[in-house]
Steps between C-alpha positions, in 0.01 A plus 500: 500500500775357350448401175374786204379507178522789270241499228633731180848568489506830336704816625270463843462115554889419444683753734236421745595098473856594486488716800295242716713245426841745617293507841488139567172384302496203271349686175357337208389739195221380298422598157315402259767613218744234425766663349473793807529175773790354275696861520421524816658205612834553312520870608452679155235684600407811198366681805717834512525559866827625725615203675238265396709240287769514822290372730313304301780290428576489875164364631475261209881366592359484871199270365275681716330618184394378155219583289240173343185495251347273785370675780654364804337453912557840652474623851406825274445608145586881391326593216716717297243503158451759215168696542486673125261760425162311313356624171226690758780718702438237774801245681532171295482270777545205284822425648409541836187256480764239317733504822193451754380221284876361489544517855228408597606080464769590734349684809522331815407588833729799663556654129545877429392629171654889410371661215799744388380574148313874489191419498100700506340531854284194625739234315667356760155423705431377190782232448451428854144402420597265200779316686277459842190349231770301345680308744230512815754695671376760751708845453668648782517150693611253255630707234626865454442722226666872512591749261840689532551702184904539360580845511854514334601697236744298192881557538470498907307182521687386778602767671122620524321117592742517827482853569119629351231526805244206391116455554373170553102494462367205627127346424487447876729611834631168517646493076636864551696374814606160341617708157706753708720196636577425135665883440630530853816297428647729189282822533664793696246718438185571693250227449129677522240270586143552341257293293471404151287775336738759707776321352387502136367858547801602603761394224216643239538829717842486468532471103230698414678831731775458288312511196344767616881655544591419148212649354505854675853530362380400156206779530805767558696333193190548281450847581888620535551307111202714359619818651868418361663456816729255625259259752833373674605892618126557567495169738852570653427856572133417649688218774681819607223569693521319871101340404559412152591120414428463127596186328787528175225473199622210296327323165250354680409222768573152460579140670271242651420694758411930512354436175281244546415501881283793533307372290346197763382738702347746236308147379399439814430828607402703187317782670704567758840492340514878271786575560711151436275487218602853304902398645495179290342717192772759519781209517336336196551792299802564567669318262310621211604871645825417464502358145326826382757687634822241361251535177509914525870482551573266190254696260717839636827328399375363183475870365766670615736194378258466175503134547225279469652235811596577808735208654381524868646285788297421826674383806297261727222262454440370858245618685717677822894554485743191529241189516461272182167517513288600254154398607219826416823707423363820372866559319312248270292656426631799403754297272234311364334791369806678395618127309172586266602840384597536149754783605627326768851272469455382860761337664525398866729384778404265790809397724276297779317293228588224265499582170253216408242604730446773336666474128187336331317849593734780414808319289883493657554697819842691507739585700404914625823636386456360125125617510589864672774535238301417171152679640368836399289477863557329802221437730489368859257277595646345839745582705768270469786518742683465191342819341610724775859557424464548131727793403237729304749785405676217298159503307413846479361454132256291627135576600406385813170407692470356825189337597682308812640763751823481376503911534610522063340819371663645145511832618653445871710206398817642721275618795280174487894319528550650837103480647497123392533302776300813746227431230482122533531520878139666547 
């Protein structure tokens, strides 16, 4: 197994190629988007990942990598496709079914296929069934089919594909042994052996707990905000107990994966899946929570200014701190809503994102300092490294509303100063 192909080189597929290619693989990416491959291939990635255009750079100037629209012969093809959410709530496998069917003309005798994408229980038997009626290949003597689901989290890419424990699901004994010696040359962690429904089950587990998380500390943010209390101090003051672990409530729940994954196995499983079920309804409705209370806030000022526009300022659009990636960002949302109000002047700040991404939705971005300075209310959405050190005493005319964990309350701006970084360590 000496020659790979990644299919889909998106934040998953590309560190993966670039990372088996730094341990002595000859990698070739495939992709189906031109413009991606031709990036690729002259290392301007617009993937914002520590490390990634380094190293990229290095493995392409080693020529043990390069990325092609035409699917090359592969010892073994990593599929590394988006699995959207469908119009029904179900996994779009669209993308998936495209790579067997792409593949497919290439598989030889001896070849692995690994499934990496998230994907519902039952679909890697079920890939393995198309390619083996396909080619006339038998699985699990000719070929290998075996599904080992990513399990990194964006900004530590890297550091987590070498260091994460990994499960490797195989459709038979033989493909779960034959994946493994695929990860065994880069992967320090623990590689866990099972098969390809334990596999799939268990990166749906995995997504939907934290959901789960996210949504319990969204509860307490609901209730503390309609009692008038602070749901930061509420949260921070709860951990102090030794068997307490509740998430920092935030705007909502976003990304390709939390908010979307939970939902294969409620599709799959609809009565037997409650509780990930009310979890994804609470993180829904989050967002709308939050713009009645930015809403609340505004109308407030509005009358004791007597003014009929409020200039308010959010800070963030991306849908975790420090990642350019805006994909089911629920700070969208929010600003979305808030961009429709008539007694709203909204302006926002986005240092991770380029400005046309996101100009043709919501106008110019600026930079935070200009928006802090000329806004009425500031409200965080994300949290920003850059957002952390702001110097709120320097805007003590301001009104401030943190929706990100940043630990800014109006009334405990001084004591919120010192309790920052205690409040974003929990």
């Amino acid at each position: 197994m000496e020659k790979i192909c990644v299919v889909g080189l998106g934040y998953v597929g590309l560190p993966t190629a670039i990372l088996a290619a730094q341990h002595g693989y000859h990698v070739t990416g495939f992709d189906i988007n031109t413009e991606r491959v031709r990036r690729v291939n002259t290392g301007n990635v617009d993937l914002t990942e520590p490390e990634l255009k380094e190293r990229l750079k290095l493995v392409l100037k080693g020529k043990n990598f390069s990325a092609t629209t035409i699917l090359p012969e592969a010892d073994c093809f990593i599929i590394a496709v988006p699995t959207p959410l469908s119009k029904q709530n179900g996994a779009d496998l669209s993308f998936v079914f495209s790579a067997m069917n792409i593949i497919v003309q290439r598989l030889k005798v001896g070849d692995t296929v690994i499934l990496e994408s998230t994907i519902p229980v039952g679909t890697t038997d079920l890939c393995a069934q198309m390619l083996e009626q396909k080619t006339g290949l038998k699985i699990g003597k000719d070929i290998f089919v075996a599904h080992c689901p990513e399990r990194v989290w964006p900004s530590k890419v890297f550091e987590e594909l070498v260091n994460n424990e990994r499960i490797i699901g195989g459709v038979t004994s033989a493909c779960t042994k034959k994946a493994a010696s695929f990860y065994q040359k880069f992967v320090k962690g623990a590689l866990h052996l099972k098969s390809a429904k334990f596999a799939e089950l268990l990166k749906l587990t995995e997504n939907s707990a934290i959901d789960v998380a996210v949504a319990l500390a969204h509860q307490v943010a609901v209730l503390a905000e309609e009692l008038g209390f602070d749901p930061y101090e509420v949260v921070a003051i709860a951990n102090k107990h030794p068997r307490v672990k509740i998430l920092i409530p935030r705007c909502g729940v976003g990304g390709h994966c939390v908010a979307i994954d939970p939902w294969f196995l409620i599709n799959t499983f609809p009565h037997k899946t409650r509780l990930f079920q009310s979890a994804r309804l609470t993180n829904d409705e989050r967002p709308a929570q939050v713009v009645k209370n930015i809403e609340k806030k505004v109308q407030d000022w509005c009358v004791d200014n007597e003014k009929n526009i409020c200039r308010v300022h959010l800070l963030g659009l991306t849908y975790k701190p420090n990642v350019d990636d805006l994909r089911e960002s629920p700070a969208i949302k929010v600003a979305e809503a808030l961009f429709a109000q008539k007694n709203i002047s909204l302006s926002i700040s986005e240092p991770n994102v380029e400005q046309e991404r996101i100009a043709h939705k919501f106008g110019t971005m600026v930079p935070f300092e200009v928006g802090i300075e000329k806004a009425d209310i500031i409200v965080a959405l994300v949290a920003h490294n850059q957002f952390k050190t702001l110097d709120l005493e320097k805007y003590s005319d301001k009104k401030w509303l943190d929706f990100a964990g940043l630990g800014w309350q109006q009334k405990t701006i001084n004591l919120c100063k010192k309790n920052q970084e205690a409040l974003l360590n929990l």
